[in-house]
N, C-alpha and C positions, 0 to 999 in steps of 0.2 A: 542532297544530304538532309537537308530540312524538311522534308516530307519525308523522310523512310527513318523508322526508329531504329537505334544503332543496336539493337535487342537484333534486328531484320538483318541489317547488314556480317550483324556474325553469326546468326545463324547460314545465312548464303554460303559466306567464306569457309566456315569448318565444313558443309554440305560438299563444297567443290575439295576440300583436300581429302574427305572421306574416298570421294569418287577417283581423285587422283592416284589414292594405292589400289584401288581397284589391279590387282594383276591382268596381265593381259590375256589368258587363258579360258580367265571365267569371262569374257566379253564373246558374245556370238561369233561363229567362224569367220564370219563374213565380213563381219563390222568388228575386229580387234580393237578400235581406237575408240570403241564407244564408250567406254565411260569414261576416257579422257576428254575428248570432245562436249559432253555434259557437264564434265566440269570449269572447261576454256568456258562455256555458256554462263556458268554460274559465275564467275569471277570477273566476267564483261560484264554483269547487272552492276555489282558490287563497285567495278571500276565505276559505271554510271552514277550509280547512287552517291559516290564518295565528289563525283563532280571533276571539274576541269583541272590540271596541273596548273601550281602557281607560277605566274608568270614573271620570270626573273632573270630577264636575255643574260647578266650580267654571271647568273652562276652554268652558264654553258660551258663546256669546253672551244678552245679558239680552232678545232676539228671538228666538222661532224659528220665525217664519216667512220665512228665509232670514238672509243675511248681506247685505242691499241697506245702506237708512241705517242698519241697530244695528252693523252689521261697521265703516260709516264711522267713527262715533262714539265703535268701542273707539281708533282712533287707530291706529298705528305703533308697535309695541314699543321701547323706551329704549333697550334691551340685548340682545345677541344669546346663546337659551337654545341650548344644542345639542343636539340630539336625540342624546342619549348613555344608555346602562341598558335592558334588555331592554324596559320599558314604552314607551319613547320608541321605540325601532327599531321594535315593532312598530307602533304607533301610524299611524308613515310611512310604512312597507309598506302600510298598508291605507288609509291616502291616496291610495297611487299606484292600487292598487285601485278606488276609489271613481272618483278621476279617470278613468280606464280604460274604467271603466262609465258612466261620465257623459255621456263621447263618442261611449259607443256607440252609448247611447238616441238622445242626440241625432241620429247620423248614420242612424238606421232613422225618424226622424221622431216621437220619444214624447221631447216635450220635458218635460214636466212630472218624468219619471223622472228625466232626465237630469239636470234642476234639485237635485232631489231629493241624486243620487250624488254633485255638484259641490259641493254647499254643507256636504255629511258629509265632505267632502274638506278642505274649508277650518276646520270645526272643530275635525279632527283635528290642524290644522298650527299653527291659529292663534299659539299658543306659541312655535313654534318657526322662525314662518314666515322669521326675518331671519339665518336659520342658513344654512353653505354645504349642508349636503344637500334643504336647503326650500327654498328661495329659489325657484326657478325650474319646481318643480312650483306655487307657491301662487299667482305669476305668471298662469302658465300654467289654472288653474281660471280664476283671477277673471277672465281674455281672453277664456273660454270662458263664462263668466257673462254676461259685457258684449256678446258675439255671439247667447248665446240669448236675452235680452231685446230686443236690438236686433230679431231677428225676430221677436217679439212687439210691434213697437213700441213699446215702453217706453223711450225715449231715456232720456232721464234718469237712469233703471236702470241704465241700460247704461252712459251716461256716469261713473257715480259707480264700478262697478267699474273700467273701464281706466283709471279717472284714478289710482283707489287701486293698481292692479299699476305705472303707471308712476311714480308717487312713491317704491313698495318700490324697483323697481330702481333710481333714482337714489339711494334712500338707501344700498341693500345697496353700489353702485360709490364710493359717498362714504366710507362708514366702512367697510368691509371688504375689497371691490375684486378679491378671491382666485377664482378658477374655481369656479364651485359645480356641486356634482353634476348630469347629467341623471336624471330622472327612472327613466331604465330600469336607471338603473345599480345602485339599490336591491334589482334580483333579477340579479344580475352577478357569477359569482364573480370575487377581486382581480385576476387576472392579466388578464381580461379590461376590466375598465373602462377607458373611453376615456383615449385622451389630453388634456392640456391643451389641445392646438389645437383638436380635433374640440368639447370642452367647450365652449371661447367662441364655438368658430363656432354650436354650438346654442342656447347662453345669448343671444347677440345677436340672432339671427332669433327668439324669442321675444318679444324687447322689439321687434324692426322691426315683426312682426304685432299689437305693443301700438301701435304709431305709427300704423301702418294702420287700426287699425280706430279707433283715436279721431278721426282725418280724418274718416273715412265720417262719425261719430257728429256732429262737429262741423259736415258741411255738412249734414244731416238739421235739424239746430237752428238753422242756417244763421248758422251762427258762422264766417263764409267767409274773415277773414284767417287765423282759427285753422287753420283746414282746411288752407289752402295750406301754413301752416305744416307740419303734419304730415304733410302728403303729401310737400313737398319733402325734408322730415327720410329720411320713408320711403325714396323713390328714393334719396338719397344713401347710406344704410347699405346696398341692397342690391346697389348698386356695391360698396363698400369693402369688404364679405364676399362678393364673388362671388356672391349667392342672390338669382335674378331667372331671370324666362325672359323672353327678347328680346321676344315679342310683349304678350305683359303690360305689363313696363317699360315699352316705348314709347308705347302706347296711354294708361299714368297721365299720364306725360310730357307727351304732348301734349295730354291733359286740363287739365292743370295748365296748361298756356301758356295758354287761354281764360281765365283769371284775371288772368292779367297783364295779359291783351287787354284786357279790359273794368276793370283800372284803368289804362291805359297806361302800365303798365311794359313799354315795344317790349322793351329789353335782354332782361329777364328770360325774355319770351315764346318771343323769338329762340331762346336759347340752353335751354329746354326741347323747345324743337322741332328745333332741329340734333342735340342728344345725344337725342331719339325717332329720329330719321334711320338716326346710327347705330348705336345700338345694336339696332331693328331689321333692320340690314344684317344684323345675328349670328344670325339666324334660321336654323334648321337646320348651323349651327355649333358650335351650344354641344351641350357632349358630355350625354345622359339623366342625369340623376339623380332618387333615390328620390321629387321632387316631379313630374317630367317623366317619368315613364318609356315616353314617345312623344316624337323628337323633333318638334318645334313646327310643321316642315316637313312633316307627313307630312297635313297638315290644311290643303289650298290656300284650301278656301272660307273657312278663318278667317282667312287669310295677307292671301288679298285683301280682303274687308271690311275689315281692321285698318289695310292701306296705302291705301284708298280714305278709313276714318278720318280719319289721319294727314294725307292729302292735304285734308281739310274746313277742318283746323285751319290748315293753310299760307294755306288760301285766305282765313278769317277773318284772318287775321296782317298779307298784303299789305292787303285792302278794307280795316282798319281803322284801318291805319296811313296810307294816302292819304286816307282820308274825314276824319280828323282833322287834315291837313296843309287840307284843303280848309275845316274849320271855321275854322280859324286864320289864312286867309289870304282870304275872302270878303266882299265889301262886302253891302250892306243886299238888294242883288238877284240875291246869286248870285255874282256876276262877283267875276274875279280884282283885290284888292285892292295895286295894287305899292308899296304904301307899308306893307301889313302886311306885304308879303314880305322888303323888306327890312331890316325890324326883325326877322324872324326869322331873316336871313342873318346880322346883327349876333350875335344870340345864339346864333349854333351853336356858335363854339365854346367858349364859353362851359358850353353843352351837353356836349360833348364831355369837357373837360377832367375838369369834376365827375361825369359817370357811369362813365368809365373805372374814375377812379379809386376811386371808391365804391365801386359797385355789381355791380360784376365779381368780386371775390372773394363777395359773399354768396350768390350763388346758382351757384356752379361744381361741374357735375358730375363725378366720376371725376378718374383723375388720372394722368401719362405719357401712356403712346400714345392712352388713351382718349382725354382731356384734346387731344391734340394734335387726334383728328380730330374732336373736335367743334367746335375753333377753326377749324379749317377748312372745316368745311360753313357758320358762323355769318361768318368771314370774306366768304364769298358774297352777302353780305344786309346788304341796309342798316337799322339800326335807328331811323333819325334821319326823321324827317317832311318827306318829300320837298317841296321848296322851288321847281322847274322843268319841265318836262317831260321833261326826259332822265332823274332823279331819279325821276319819278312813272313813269316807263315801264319802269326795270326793273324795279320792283316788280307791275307792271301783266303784265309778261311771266312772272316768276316765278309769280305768282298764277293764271295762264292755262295754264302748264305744269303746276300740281295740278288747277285745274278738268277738264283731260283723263285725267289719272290719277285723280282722281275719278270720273269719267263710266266707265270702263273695269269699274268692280263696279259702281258707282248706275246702273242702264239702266231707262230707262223700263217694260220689260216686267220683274216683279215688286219693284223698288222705284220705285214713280212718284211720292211724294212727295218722297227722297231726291232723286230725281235734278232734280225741278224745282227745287227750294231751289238746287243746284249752277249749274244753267241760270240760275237769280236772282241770285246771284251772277256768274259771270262777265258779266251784265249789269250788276252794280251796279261793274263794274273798269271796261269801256268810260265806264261816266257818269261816276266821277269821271277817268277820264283825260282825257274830254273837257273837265273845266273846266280843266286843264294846259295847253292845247291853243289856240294862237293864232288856228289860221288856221281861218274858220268853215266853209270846204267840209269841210273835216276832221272839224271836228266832227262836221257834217249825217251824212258818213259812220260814224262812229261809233255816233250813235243810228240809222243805217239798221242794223249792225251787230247792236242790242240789238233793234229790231222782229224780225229775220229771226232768231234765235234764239227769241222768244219767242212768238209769233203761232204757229208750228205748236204748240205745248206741249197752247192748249186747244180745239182742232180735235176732237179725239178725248176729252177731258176731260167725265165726266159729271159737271153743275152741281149736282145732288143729291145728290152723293157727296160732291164738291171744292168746295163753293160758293166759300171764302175762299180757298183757292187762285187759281180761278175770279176771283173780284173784285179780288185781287192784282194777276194776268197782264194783268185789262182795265185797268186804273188807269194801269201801270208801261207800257204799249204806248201808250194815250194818252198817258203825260206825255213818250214820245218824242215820238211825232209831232207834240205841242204844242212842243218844243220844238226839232224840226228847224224848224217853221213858222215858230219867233223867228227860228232864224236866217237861213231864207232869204227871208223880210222885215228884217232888219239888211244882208243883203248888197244887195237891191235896191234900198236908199235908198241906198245907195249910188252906183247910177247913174242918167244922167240923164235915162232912160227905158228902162225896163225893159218888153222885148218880150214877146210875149203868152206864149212858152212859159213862161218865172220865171212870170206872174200866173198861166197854169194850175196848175204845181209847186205854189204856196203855195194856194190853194183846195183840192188836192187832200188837201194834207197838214193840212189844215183838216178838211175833210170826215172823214177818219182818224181824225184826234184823237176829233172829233164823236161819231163814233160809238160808240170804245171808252170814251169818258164816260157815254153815254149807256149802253151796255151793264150798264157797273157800276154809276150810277143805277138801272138796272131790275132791276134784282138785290137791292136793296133795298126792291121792290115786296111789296105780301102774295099772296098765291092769286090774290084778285079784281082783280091788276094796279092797287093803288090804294098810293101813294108814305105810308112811316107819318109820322102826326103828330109824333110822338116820335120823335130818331132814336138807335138805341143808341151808346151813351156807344163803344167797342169800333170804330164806321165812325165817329163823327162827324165831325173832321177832314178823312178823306176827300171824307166825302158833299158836307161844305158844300166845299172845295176843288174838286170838280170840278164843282159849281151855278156856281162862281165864274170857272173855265176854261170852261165854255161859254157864260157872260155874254162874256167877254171873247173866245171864237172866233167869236160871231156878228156882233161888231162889228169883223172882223177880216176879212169876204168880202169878196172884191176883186167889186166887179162893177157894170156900168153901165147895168143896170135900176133906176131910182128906187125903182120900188114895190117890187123884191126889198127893195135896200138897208131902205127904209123896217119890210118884213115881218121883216128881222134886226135893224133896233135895237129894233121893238119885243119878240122873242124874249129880246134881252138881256135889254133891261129887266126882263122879267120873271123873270128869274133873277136878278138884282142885290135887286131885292125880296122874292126868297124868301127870300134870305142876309136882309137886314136887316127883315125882318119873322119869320122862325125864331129870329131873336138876340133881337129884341124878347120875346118869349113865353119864351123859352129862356135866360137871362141865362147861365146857364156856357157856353154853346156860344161867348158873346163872346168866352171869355177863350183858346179853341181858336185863332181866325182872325181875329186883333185888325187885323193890317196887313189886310186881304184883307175885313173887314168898314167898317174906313174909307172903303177905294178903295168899295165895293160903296155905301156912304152916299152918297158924291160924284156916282156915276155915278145912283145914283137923282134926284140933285138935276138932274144937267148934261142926261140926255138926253133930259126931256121936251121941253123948251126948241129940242137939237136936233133931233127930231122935226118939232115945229113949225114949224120956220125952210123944215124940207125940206120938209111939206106945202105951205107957203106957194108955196114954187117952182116944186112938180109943178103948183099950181093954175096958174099966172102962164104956164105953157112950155103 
């Protein structure tokens, strides 16, 4: 250090982190890593120049095989020491060094090194680490720590370092609170080191990427209210510091809403999905900086996949919020319950009053104009569980306007799984808008709706490939057809004689049903087309529901040949007996199809009997 002027030493060091943003792209095919590589060179002089670490057995950890649980165990410093006296400065200098090196390895893919540089980083600071020139490099290791073992899958590891960098900075902002240095400021002559604002805005994004990656860590562990926690945390600060790029934010955003979805918090969901809306609007608006240095716009195929995303998450939003308005207001067979309806009208507002008020300030994104237009995209949408049909239909519309932005990147030709899930959905919007839905021509039309969307899907669908897809599409097209045929058998009894074309409609739609039962039945065959003894836990449900749908479609042909009629009850029959004789052998398969095994019990008792009644008459005519 006494022969190289400290003019030399920072020109080395800024030379190597220049080199370090070098992207990977602009480096030769051959040699991607090279101007990383030149810059680990430059930062090994630097290390030299700055001389040997000081030698102070007493400030080691009683581990050294890293700083994972012995670093825990030393605890959080009482008092804050300050890297003050030539041994300390140096000290920190060659921390920043280590770190430096640490990152580099890692970023060339030689994580073991870079474990190595990081954890020589954290010894050196240990002492000093609740000081304002440490604080935020020591931070900044352990994040780096907690990321290399997380790709190592070592959760736990990982977890125990970012939980230790984020207690430091809540302690450093509790008792000390003052801007602490960046890192590079340590090789800065005075006149150049940052300003105070430049200092906090980098001090914070520090702790946001500690926020961020304790999420990731915490849904890995599947510690998932924690996670939402820390992701919403996340988003929120990288609003209030401006440091976000539009396509990112939006895409966590509406990640995060599936959380809410699947605890039904609508509010919550809503309003991560309105502020994804807009602040994906800001795509190709927001001016490059040193983390974007391409604006985000310049990259269509990630533009649209991300809006097509985005559009997945709309569509889960509406189907889940109606499917749940349909739990809550359905009697024993499906049908619309108007006596639970209007215990739920009773408590809307009720509803209302207490989630306004609550729950609105806890999860508010941004704040002025942002704030303003995200109340406005979320103004558009209702969050409340739709109660009527007019109710269940804007949402059914809105849902059906992402299913098409959707479809517009998911295209059958190279995302075909994508785009079926989407196809499945906007059919699972028609069914439940159907039980909204008073008038039963309507309906019928509705699930004609859902067949003609999904019946071309597996025309072209290899079963070898797709099988559960495949058995999906058969299942979900039967249980239309099965259930256009209720209704247009509810409309016929209706009248007081129903002309031959209705009896052909409903055979037809019979037949239909029949068959895409039967398909998915057959699908569950082995090689030698023989039905298994055992059925996997994974179809059970299924299998036996639709044993149980063609018991009850065979006893459901309109027709006035005796011995037909006679050849469909007994077909039932014997599927009513598969169901309660698989149940017998099978005792958990009972506790699958409990309603659906009773009826099948009964019907084994009722229809030998009618059977016989009808032999009796075919003999006597």
């Amino acid at each position: 250090m006494a022969n190289a002027p400290w003019a030399e030493v920072c020109e080395k060091f800024q030379a190597a982190l220049a080199l370090s943003r070098v992207e990977l792209h602009k480096n030769p095919e051959k040699e991607p890593y090279k101007s990383k590589y030149s810059a680990r060179a430059l930062l090994e002089e630097v290390k030299a120049l700055l001389g040997p670490a000081p030698e102070d057995e007493d400030e080691r950890p009683e581990a050294d095989d890293g700083l994972g649980a012995g670093e825990q165990a030393l605890g959080l410093p009482t008092e804050v020491v300050e890297a003050e006296g030539p041994i300390a400065q140096r000290a920190v200098r060659l921390a920043v060094i280590e770190f430096n090196l640490g990152v580099n390895h890692i970023d060339t893919e030689e994580l073991s090194a870079g474990e190595e540089h990081l954890v020589k980083c954290l010894r050196l600071l240990r002492k000093y680490r609740l000081s304002h020139d440490c604080v935020s490099l020591y931070i900044q290791a352990q994040n780096n720590l907690g990321i290399l073992w997380s790709e190592r899958e070592e959760i736990e590891t990982a977890q125990a370092y970012l939980e230790a960098s984020e207690a430091l900075y809540n302690q450093y902002m509790k008792e000390i609170g003052s801007l602490p240095l960046d890192p590079t400021e340590h090789f800065l002559p005075e006149e150049e080191k940052l300003t105070e604002q430049e200092r906090s805005k980098r001090f914070e994004k520090v702790y946001t990427h500690n926020l961020y990656y304790l999420a990731q860590v915490y849904q890995h562990l599947e510690m998932f209210e924690k996670a939402a926690h820390y992701c919403h945390s996340t988003l929120k600060r990288q609003l209030e510091h401006n440091a976000y790029h539009p396509i990112e934010w939006a895409i966590n955003a509406a990640t995060l809403s599936q959380f809410y979805i699947n605890k039904l918090c609508f509010m919550e969901a809503r309003h991560c999905l309105s502020a994804a809306n807009v602040i994906f609007g800001q795509t190709g608006k927001v001016s490059a900086t040193e983390d974007t240095p391409e604006a985000e716009g310049d990259v269509p195929e990630l533009y649209h996949q991300r809006k097509g995303e985005i559009a997945r998450c709309w569509i889960k939003y509406c189907l889940t919020l109606m499917q749940n308005a349909q739990l809550s207001m359905q009697d024993n067979i499906g049908e619309l319950d108007l006596d639970k309806q209007s215990e739920l009208r009773a408590l809307r507002k009720k509803e209302l009053d207490e989630e306004e008020s609550i729950r609105k300030k806890a999860v508010q994104f941004g704040t002025g104009e942002l704030c303003d237009a995200i109340s406005a995209v979320e103004e558009k949408v209702s969050y409340l569980r739709p109660l009527d049909f007019e109710e269940a239909r804007e949402l059914f519309l809105l849902g059906q306007h992402y299913v098409f932005e959707a479809k517009e990147f998911f295209q059958i030709d190279g995302y075909v799984t994508d785009h079926i899930e989407v196809v499945q959905d906007h059919s699972a919007l028609f069914k439940v808008l159907a039980f909204f839905e008073t008038d039963m021509e309507r309906r019928c039309k509705m699930h004609k709706r859902r067949i003609a969307m999904l019946e071309p899907l597996i025309v072209d669908l290899n079963p070898q490939y797709y099988l559960l897809v495949n058995r999906q599409i058969q299942f979900e097209i039967a249980h239309a057809y099965y259930d256009m045929m209720d209704l247009k058998v509810a409309i016929a009894d209706k009248l007081r004689d129903p002309d031959s074309h209705i009896i052909k409609k409903i055979n037809n739609l019979n037949k239909s049903a029949l068959k895409y039962y039967q398909l998915f039945l057959d699908s569950l065959r082995d090689p030698n087309k023989v039905f298994p003894e055992h059925i996997g836990e994974d179809v059970l449900r299924p299998a036996m529901l639709a044993k149980f749908r063609v018991a009850r479609l065979y006893g459901k042909i309109i027709t006035a040949d005796p011995k037909k009629e006679l050849e469909n009850l007994a077909t039932s029959l014997e599927h009513y007996k598969f169901i309660v004789d698989y149940c017998e052998k099978h005792p958990e398969a009972a506790q699958e199809i409990e309603v659906e095994l009773e009826l099948s019990k009964e019907m084994v008792s009722l229809l030998p009997t009618k059977m016989e009644r009808f032999r009796t008459k075919m003999a006597l005519t």
